[in-house]
Each structure stands twice: as structure tokens, then as C-alpha cells.
C-alpha positions as CSV (number, residue, x, y, z in Angstrom):
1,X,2.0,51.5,-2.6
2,X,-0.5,52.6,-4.9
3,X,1.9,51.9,-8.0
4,X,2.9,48.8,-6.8
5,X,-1.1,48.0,-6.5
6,X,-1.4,49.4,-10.0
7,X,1.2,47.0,-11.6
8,X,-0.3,44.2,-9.5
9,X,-4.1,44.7,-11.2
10,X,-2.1,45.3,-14.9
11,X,-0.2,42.1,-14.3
12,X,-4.2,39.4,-12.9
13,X,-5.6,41.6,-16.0
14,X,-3.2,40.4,-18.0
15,X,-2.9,36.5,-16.9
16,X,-7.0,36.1,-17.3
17,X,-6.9,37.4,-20.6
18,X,-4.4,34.9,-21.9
19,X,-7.1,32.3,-21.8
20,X,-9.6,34.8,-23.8
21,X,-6.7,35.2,-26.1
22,X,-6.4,31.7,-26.9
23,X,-9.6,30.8,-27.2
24,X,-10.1,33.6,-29.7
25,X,-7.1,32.5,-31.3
26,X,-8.3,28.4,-32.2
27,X,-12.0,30.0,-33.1
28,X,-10.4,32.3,-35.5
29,X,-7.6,29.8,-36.9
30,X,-8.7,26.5,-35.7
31,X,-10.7,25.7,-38.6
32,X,-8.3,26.4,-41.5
33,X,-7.9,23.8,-43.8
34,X,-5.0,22.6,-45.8
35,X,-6.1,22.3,-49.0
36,X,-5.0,19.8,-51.5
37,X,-5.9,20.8,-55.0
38,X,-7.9,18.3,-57.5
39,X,-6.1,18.8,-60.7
40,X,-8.0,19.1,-64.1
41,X,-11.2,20.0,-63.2
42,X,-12.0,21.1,-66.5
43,X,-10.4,18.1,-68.4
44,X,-6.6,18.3,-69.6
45,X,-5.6,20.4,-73.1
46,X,-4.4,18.1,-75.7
47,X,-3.5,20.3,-78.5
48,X,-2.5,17.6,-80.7
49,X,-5.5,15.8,-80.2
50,X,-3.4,12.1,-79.2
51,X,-5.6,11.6,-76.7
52,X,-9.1,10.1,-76.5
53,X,-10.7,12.3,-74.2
54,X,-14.2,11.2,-72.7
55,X,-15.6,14.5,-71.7
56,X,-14.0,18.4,-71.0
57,X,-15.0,17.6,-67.7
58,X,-13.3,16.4,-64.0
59,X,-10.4,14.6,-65.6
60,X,-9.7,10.9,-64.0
61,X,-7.6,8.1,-64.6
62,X,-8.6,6.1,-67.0
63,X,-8.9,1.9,-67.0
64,X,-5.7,0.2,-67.6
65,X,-4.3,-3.5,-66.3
66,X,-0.6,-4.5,-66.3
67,X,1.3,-7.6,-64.7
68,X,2.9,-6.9,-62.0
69,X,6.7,-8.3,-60.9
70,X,4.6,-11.2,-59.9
71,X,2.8,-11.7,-62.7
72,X,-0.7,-10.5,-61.0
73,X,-2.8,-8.5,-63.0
74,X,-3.0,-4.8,-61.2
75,X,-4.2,-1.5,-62.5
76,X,-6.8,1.1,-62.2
77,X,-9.6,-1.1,-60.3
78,X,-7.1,-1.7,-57.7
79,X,-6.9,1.6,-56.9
80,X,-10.4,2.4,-56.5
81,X,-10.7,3.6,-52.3
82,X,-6.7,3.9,-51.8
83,X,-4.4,6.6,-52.4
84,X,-1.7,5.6,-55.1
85,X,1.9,7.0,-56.1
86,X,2.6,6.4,-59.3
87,X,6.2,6.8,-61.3
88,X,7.1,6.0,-64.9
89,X,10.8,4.3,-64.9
90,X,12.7,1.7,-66.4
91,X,15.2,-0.6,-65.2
92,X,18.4,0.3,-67.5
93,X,17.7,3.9,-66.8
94,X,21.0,5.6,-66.7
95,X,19.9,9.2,-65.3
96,X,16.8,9.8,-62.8
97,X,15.4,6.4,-62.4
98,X,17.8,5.4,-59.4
99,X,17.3,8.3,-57.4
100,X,13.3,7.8,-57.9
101,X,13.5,4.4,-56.7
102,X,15.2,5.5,-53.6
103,X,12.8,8.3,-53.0
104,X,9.9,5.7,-53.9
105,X,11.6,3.4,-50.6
106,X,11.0,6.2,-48.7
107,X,7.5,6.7,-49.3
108,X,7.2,3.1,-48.8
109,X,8.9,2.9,-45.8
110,X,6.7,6.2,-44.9
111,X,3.5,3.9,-45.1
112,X,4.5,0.8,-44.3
113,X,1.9,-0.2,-42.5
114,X,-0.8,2.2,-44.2
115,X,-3.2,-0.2,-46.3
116,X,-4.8,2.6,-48.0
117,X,-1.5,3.4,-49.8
118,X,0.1,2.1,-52.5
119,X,2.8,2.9,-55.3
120,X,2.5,2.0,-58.5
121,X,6.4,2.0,-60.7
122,X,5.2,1.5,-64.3
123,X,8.3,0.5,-66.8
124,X,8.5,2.6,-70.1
125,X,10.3,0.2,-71.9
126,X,8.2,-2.7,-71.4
127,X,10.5,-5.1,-73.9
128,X,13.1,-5.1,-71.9
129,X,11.6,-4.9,-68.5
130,X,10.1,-7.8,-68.5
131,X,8.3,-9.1,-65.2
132,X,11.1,-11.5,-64.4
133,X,13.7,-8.2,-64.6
134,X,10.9,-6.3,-62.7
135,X,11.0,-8.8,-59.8
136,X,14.8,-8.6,-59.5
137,X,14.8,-4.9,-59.6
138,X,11.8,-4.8,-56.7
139,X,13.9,-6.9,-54.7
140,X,17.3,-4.7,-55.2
141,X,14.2,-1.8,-54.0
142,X,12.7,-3.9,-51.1
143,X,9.7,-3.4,-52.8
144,X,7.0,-5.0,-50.4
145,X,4.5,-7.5,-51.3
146,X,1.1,-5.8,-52.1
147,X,2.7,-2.7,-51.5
148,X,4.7,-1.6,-54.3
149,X,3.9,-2.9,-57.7
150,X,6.3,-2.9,-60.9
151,X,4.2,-2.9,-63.8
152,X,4.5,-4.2,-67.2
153,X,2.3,-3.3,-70.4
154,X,2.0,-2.8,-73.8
155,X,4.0,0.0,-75.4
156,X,1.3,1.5,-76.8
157,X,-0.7,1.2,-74.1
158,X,1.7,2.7,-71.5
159,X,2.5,5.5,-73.5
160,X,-0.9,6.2,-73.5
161,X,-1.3,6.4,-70.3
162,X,1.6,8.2,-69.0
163,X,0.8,11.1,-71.5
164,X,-2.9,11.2,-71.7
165,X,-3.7,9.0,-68.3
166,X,-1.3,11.4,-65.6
167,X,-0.3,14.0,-67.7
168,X,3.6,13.3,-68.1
169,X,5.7,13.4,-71.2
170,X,6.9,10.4,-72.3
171,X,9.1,9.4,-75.5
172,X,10.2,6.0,-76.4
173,X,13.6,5.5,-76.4
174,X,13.4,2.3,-78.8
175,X,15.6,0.2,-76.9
176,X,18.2,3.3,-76.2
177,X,18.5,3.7,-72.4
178,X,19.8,7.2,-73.6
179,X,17.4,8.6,-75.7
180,X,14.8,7.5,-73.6
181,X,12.9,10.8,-71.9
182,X,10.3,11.2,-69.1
183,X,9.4,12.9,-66.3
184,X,10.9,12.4,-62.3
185,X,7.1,13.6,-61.3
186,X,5.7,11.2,-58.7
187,X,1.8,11.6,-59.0
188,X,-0.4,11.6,-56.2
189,X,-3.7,9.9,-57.1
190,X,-6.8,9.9,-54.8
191,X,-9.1,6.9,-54.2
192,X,-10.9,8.5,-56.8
193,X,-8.7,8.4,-59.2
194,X,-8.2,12.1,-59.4
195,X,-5.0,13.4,-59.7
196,X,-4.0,15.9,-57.1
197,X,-0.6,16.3,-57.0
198,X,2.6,16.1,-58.9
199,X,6.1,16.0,-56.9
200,X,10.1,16.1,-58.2
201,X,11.3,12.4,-57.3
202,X,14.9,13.6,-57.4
203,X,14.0,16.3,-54.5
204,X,13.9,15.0,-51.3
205,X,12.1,18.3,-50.1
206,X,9.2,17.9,-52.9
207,X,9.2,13.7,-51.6
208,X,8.7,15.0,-48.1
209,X,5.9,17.0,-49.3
210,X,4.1,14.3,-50.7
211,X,4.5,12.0,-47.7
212,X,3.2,15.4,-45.8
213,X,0.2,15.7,-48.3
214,X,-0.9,11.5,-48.7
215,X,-1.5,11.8,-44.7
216,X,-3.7,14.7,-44.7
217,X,-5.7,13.1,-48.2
218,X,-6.2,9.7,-45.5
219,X,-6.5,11.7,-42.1
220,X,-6.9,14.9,-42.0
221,X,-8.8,17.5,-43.5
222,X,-8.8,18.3,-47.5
């Protein structure tokens, strides 16, 4: 009797302490954050010196304005307060491009009804993709209307961007869908224009990741 009594007290101690347990458990790992890093706090290195740099300071996206696939004029003031995905494509791309455009679907599709989140596909050959092509190729992507804006610019000016704006390399192709080279990076840019995350668009792990990381930049904790 006096073991069974004994196994009977080790087995109460033991269910009251599970709540101590667990309370001890959320006050010790309750309050961890996930952590989204702000890239280029201290500026970006541009050994080459192609870039106009305004400071060695928090680096940010600088002003630009394209025409969309419907001929609206969208770039970094539109940004200002949402959280942005941006890619550099172009429409005769016969490599990367099309899997990037289906991965770009899926973020869209992934914040569909998100208003604070928007993707940005800006064309490196701007000649050729003209906003006209850009509309047609948004509607083969089921791009949504003041969701997913195609851009067009000036060469120079896009080149500019992509390599001194978000950090991607970027060569023109001059008109040769082959020799054209950039990066299947998607960048993740906060509603500060900071960039804080860069993400394969041909990986569908790295895409899930970036859906995973634009909720916690507009819900959760950073």
C-alpha cells in the first residue's frame, strides 16, 4: 500500500507541475522574435564607383517612375507605407524569366487581398517590352489590377537601378534575348524602402520563404 501511495503522490506532483512547466516555458520562449534583417546598413560597396551614392549610410531605394502595362506612372512613391516584391525580367526571356513569373503568381495569389503588398516586374529590355507587350504578358500572368505592375523605363535608367538601386547585376543584352544576364532574386522591400531580403525566384522553397517573411514584416513581430 505504501508504494502504491508513493506512485500515487509522484504521479498529482507530477500533473501540477505541468502547468508550472508551461508557463515557464512561454516566459522563457514566448518573446523570441523572428528577425528579418535590414540589408546595407552601412551603404552598399561599389568598387567601380558606377553608382551615385548619397551617403555610406542606411542604404534605400532610390526615386525612380516608370509606366506601367497600363500606361500609369508607378515607382518609388508608390511604395512608400507597403511592402513591395520587386523582379527584373523581360518578356522574350528564354531561361529564368518564366519560372519567375509563375513564382511571382504565387506571391500574388499569396496576397490577394493584402493592400499593403505589392510586386513590382520591371522589364530589362525596355525597347522591346513596350507597355502594350507588357499588358499582354500581365494578362498571360493574371497580373491583378493595382496589384502587380509591369514596368517600363529608360535603359539607362533601369540599369541603374537594378545595379545600384537593389543590388542585382544586370547586363544589357542589346536586343539578344540570349546574351541578356540578370539575377532570379526577388527583393523584398519594406515600406521604407529598405531592402531586407533577397529570395531565388526559380526555388519554390526560397518563394515560400518570402511569402513566410512579407507576413511577419505586415503582422508580426520584426
Amino acid at each position: 500500500m505504501k508504494v502504491v501511495r508513493l506512485l500515487q503522490g509522484m504521479v498529482l506532483v507530477c500533473i501540477l507541475m505541468v502547468p508550472v512547466l508551461i508557463i515557464l516555458f512561454l516566459r522563457n520562449f514566448g518573446e523570441n522574435e523572428y528577425e528579418i534583417p535590414v540589408l546595407y546598413e552601412n551603404g552598399i560597396q561599389d568598387p567601380f564607383g558606377d553608382c551615385e551614392l548619397d551617403s555610406a549610410g542606411q542604404h534605400y531605394i532610390p526615386e525612380f517612375e516608370f509606366v506601367s502595362q497600363d500606361s500609369s506612372r508607378i515607382g518609388k512613391s508608390e511604395m512608400e507605407g507597403k511592402v513591395t516584391i520587386v523582379d527584373f525580367f523581360f518578356t522574350s526571356c528564354p531561361s529564368i524569366c518564366p519560372v519567375m513569373s509563375l513564382e511571382m503568381e504565387r506571391v500574388q495569389d499569396a496576397f490577394r487581398n493584402e493592400e499593403q503588398v505589392q510586386l513590382y516586374s520591371i522589364s530589362i529590355d525596355p525597347e522591346y517590352d513596350t507597355p502594350e507587350v507588357l499588358k499582354e504578358y500581365s494578362e498571360l500572368h493574371g497580373a491583378t489590377k493595382g496589384k502587380w505592375f509591369f514596368l517600363n523605363g529608360p535603359k539607362e535608367e533601369v540599369y541603374d537601378l537594378a545595379r545600384c538601386g537593389f543590388v542585382l547585376p544586370t547586363i544589357d543584352g542589346e536586343g539578344v534575348p540570349e546574351n541578356f544576364t540578370h539575377s532570379d532574386k526577388l527583393a523584398l522591400i519594406d515600406g521604407e524602402g529598405r531592402i531586407r531580403g533577397y529570395y531565388s525566384g526559380t526555388n519554390r522553397e526560397e518563394v515560400d520563404l518570402l511569402i513566410l517573411e512579407t507576413k511577419i514584416l505586415l503582422h508580426g513581430k520584426q
